[in-house]
C-alpha positions in Angstrom: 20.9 -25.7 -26.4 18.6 -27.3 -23.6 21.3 -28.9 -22.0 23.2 -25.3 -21.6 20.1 -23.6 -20.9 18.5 -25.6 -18.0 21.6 -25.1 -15.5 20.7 -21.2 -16.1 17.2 -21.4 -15.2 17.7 -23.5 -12.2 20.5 -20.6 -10.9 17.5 -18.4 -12.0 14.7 -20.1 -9.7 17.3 -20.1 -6.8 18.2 -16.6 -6.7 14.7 -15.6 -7.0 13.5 -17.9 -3.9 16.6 -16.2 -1.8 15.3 -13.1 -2.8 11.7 -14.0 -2.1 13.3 -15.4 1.1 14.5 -12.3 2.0 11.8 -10.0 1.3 9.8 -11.9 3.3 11.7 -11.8 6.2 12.5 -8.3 6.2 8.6 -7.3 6.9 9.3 -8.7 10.7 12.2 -6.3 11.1 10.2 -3.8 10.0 7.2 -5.1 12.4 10.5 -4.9 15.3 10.9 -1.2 14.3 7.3 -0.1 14.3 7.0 -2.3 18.0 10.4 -0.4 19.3 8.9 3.2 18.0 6.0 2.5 20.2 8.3 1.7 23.2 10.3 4.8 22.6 7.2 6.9 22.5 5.3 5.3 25.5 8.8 6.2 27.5 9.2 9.4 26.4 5.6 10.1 27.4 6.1 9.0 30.4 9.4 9.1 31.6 11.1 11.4 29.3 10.7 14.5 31.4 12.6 13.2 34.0 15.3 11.2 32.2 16.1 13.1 29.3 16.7 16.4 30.6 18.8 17.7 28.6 16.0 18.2 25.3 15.0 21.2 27.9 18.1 23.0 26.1 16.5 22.6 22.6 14.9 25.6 21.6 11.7 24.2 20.4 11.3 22.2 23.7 12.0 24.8 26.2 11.0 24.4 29.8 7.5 22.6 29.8 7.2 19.0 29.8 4.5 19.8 26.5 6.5 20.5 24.2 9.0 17.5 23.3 7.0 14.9 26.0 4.1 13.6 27.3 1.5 14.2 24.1 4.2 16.7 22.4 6.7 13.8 22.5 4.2 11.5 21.3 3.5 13.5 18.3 7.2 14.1 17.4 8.3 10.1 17.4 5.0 9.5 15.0 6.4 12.0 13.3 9.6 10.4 12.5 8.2 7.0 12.4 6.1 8.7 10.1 8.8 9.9 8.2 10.6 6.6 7.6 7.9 4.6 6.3 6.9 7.2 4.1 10.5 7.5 2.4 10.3 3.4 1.8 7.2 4.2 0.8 8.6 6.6 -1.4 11.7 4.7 -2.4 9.7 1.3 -3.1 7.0 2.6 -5.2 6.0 0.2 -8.1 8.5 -2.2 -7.1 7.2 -5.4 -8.7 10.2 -7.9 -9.5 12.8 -9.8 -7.2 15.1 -8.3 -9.1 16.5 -5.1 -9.1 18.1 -2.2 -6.7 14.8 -1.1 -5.3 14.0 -4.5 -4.4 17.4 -4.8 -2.8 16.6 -1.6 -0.8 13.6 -3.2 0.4 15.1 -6.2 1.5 18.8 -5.1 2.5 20.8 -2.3 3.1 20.0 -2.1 7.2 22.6 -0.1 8.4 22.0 2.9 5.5 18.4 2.5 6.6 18.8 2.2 10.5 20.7 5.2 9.8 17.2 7.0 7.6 15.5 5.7 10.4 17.8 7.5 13.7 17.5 10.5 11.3 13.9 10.2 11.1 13.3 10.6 14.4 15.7 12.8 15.6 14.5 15.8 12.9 11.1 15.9 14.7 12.6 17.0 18.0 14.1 20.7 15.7 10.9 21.3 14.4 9.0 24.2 15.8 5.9 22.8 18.1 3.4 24.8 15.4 4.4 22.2 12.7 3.5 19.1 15.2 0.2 20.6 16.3 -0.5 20.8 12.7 0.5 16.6 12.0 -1.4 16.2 15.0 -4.4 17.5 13.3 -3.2 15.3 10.5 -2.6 12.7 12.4 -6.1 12.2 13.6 -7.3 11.7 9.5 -4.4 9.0 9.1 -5.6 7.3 12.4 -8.8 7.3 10.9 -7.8 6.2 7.8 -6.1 3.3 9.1 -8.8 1.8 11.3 -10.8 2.0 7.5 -7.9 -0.1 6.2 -8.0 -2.5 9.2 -11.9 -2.9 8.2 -11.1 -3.6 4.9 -8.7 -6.5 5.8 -10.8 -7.7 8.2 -13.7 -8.0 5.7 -11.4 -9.6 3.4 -10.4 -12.1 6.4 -13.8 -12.9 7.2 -14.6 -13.1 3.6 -12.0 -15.9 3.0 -12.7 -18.0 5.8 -16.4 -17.8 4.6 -15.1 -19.4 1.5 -12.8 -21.6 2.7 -14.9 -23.7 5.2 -18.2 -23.2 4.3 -20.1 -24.7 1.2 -21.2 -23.0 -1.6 -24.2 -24.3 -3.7 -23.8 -27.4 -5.5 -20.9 -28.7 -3.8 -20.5 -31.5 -1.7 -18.8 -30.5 1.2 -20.6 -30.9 4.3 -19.5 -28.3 6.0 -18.9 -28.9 9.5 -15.6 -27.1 10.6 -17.7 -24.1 9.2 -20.3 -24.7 11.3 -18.7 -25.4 14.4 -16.9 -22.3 14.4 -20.2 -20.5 13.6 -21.4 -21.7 16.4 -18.3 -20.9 18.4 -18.7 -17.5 17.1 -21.7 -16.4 18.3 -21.5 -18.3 21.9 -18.5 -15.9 21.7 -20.6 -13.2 21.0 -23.5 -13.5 23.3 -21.2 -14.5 26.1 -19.3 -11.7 25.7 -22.7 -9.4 25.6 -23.4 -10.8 28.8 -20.2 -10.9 30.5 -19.9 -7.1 29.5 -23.1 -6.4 31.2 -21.9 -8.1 34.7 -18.4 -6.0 34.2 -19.7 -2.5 33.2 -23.1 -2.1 34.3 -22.5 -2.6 38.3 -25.8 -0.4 38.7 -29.0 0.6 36.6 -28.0 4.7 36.6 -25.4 3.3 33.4 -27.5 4.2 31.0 -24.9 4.5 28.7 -23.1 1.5 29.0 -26.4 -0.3 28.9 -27.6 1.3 25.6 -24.0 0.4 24.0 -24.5 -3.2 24.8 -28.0 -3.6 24.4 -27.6 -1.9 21.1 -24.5 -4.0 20.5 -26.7 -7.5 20.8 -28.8 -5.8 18.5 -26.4 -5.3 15.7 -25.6 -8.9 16.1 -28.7 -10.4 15.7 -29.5 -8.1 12.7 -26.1 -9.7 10.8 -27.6 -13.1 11.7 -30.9 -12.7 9.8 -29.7 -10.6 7.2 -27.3 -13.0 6.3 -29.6 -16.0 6.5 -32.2 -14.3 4.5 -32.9 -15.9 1.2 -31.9 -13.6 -0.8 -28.5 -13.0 0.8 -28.1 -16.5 1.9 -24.7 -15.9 2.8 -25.0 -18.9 6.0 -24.1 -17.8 10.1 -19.6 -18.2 9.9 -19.3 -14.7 7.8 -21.9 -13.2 10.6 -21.0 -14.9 13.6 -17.4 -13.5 13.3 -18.3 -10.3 12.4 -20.3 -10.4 15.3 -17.6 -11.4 17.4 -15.4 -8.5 16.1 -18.4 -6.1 17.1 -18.8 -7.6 20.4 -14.9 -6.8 20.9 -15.0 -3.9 19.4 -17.9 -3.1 22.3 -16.0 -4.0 24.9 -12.8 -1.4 23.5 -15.1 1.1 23.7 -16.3 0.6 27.2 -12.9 -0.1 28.1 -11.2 3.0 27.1 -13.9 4.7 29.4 -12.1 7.5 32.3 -11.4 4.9 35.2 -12.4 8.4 37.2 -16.5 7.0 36.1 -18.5 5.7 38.4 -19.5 2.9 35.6 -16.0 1.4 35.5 -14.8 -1.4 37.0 -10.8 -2.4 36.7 -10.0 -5.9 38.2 -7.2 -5.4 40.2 -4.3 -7.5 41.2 -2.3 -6.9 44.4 -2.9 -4.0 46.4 -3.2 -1.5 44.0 -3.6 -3.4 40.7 0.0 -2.0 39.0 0.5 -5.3 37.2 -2.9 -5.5 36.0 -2.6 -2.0 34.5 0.9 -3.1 33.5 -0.1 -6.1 31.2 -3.0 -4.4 30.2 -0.7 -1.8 28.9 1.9 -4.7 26.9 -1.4 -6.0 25.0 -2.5 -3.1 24.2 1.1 -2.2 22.4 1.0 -5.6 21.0 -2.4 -5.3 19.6 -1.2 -2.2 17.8 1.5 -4.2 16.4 0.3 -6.7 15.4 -3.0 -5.1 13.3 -0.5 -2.9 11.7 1.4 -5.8 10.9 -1.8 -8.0 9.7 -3.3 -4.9 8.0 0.3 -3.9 6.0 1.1 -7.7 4.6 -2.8 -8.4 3.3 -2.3 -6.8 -0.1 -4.7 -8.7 -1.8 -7.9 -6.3 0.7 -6.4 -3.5 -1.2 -6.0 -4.9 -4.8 -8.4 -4.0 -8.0 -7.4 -6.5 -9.8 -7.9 -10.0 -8.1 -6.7 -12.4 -11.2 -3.8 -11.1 -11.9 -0.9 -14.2 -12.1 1.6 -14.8 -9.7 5.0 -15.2 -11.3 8.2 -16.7 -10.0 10.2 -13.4 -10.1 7.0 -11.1 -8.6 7.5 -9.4 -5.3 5.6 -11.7 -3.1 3.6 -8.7 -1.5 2.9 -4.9 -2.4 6.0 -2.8 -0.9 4.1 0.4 -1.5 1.1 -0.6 0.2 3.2 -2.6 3.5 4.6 0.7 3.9 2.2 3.0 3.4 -0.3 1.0 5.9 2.7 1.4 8.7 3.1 5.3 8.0 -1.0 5.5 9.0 -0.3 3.3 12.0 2.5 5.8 13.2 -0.7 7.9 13.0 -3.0 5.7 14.8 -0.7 5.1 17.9 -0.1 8.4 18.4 -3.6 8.8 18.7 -3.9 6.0 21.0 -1.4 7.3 23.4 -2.5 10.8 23.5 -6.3 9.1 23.8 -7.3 11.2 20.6 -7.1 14.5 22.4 -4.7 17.1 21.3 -4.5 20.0 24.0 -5.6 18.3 27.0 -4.8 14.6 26.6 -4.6 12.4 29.3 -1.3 11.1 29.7 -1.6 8.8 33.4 1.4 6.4 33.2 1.0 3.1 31.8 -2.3 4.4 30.1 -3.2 4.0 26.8 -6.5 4.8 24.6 -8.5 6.1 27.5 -10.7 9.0 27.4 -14.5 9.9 26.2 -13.0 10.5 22.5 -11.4 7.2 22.5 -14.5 5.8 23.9 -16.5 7.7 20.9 -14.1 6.8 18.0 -14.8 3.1 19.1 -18.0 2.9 19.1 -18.3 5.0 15.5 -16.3 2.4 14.3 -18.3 -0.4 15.6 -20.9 0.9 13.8 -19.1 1.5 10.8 -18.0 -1.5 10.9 -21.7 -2.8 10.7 -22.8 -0.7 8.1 -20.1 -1.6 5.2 -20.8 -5.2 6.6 -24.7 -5.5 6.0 -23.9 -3.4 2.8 -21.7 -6.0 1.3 -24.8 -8.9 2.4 -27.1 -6.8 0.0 -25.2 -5.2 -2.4 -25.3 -8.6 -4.7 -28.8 -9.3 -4.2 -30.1 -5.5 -5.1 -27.6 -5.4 -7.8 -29.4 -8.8 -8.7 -32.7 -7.1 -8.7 -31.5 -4.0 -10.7 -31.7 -5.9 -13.9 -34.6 -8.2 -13.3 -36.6 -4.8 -12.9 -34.9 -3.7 -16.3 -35.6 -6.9 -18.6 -39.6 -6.4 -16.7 -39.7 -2.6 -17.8 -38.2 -3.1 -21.9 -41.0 -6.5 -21.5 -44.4 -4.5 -20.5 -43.5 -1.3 -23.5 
């Protein structure tokens, strides 16, 4: 009976690692799609007036450039992108085994969903422009939504390097790649308060730009000591990168101030500084990309349950939640390229994120960011203290 069954099982664990295999390659091609949406809606933004002239002859579009581009084309490629990943969303729900059809669908099956996909975006551009005014409203609550998600997983990030490379009490570990990169940290982060200072304060009437900093360097130092108090005690690699994400999250905001202020300074290259826009433009998509991407594959940030096992024939990710995380991001770029404003946007070519309301959803979330960070430093050690005040209460009647 062994002798027959062990061939089997060996088959078994070989079809499951293809399939595993598979699955996990099939998240880059849906990182490709997400990365060639953006691209489509960046050209219809700014090129699609002139190129595709003929969606003037759709009813919905009509004659102004409003309607079906610049922010209105925007809106209807989110849309469909929008669309797709919510039907695999859909379609992949409670997938949890290798195998199976809707793991197959997952996985395979690229032509049936290239076609979903084509479909996807083309229904947008029939639907009357009072429906994409209203997912643009939408839109703005997903886009917020995601940069909570992105929080989350870079929480959990910090919160596993803090665990990986720094000692906890009664260990013997030493330490010291946790302590160099502390200390890499937050040289990052003061040199980046300062370098921000020389780049957008050029004169003492930026009062705003110096309170953003200032107060910036402030939030930084307060992570430092609340996470070296003693009843935290949480050590400086946790804090200096959150600091670091802070400081970075500073200079987005002040970045994605109108170049029309007299606060801004833009580096240029050449004569009139096209390439510098150019590449700044490329990272910018890229960044995009790639926190979708990050955000949508780190399950575990968005899991209840942390023990449960791992088995051989699990999906080696959450399907649901990968797609569900990309459906916001359609959200979130949209927003990005129609800088958060939905009847006067500012849609300069090659521009991305730039505006006072990009400047202010930045900043909210920088401060956001340090809220739920200094929460989770306490939250154990008041949560400690709950009970001790209990047991002293039941003590003294």
């Amino acid at each position: 009976m062994i002798k027959i069954r062990a061939p089997e099982l060996y088959r078994d664990s070989g079809a499951y690692e293809a399939r595993k295999r598979q699955s996990l390659r099939a998240r880059y091609i849906y990182g490709l799609i997400f990365f060639a949406t953006n691209l489509l809606a960046w050209f219809i933004r700014d090129y699609g007036a002139k190129l595709l002239g003929g969606l003037h002859h759709i009813p919905v579009c009509g004659a102004g450039d409003s309607k079906c581009f610049r922010s209105g084309g925007v809106l209807r490629v989110s849309l469909g992108c929008f669309i797709f990943f919510w039907v695999m969303f859909a379609t992949t729900f409670g997938t949890r085994k290798l195998q199976g059809v809707r793991n197959s669908w997952h996985s395979g099956c690229w032509t049936l969903k290239f076609l979903v996909y084509a479909v996807s975006i083309v229904t947008p551009f029939i639907i009357p422009n009072i429906f994409i005014q209203l997912y643009g409203e939408i839109a703005r609550m997903g886009a917020g939504i995601f940069l909570i998600l992105q929080l989350i997983s870079m929480l959990h990030l910090i919160s596993w390097c803090n665990k990986r490379w720094m000692p906890y009490a009664g260990s013997n570990q030493c330490g010291l790649f946790g302590l160099f990169l502390s200390t890499v940290s937050f040289i990052a982060s003061f040199a980046g308060i300062l370098v921000l200072y020389i780049l957008y304060v050029p004169n003492s009437s930026c009062m705003f730009n110096i309170f953003t900093i200032i107060w910036t360097a402030v939030l930084v130092k307060i992570m430092m000591a609340v996470s070296l108090h003693s009843k935290v005690n949480e050590g400086l690699l946790s804090s200096g990168i959150m600091g670091s994400y802070i400081v970075f999250l500073c200079w987005s905001a002040l970045h994605s101030e109108p170049r029309t202020g007299k606060c801004y300074t833009e580096m240029k290259i050449g004569k009139d500084g096209n390439w510098a826009t150019i590449i700044s433009f490329i990272i910018a998509i890229c960044s995009i990309v790639s926190a979708t991407f990050s955000t949508g594959i780190n399950n575990r940030s968005f899991q209840f349950r942390s023990d449960k096992i791992q088995l051989e024939e699990d999906a080696p990710y959450s399907y649901e939640i990968f797609h569900i995380v990309f459906a916001v991001g359609a959200m979130y770029f949209a927003m990005l390229f129609i800088s958060w404003e939905l009847n006067h946007p500012i849609t300069r070519k090659w521009s991305i994120d730039v505006g006072w309301a990009s400047t202010w959803v930045k900043i909210m979330n920088e401060w956001l960011a340090f809220c739920i960070y200094v929460w989770r430093l306490i939250s154990p050690a008041l949560a400690r203290k709950q009970p001790a005040n209990d047991e002293e209460s039941a003590s003294t009647t």
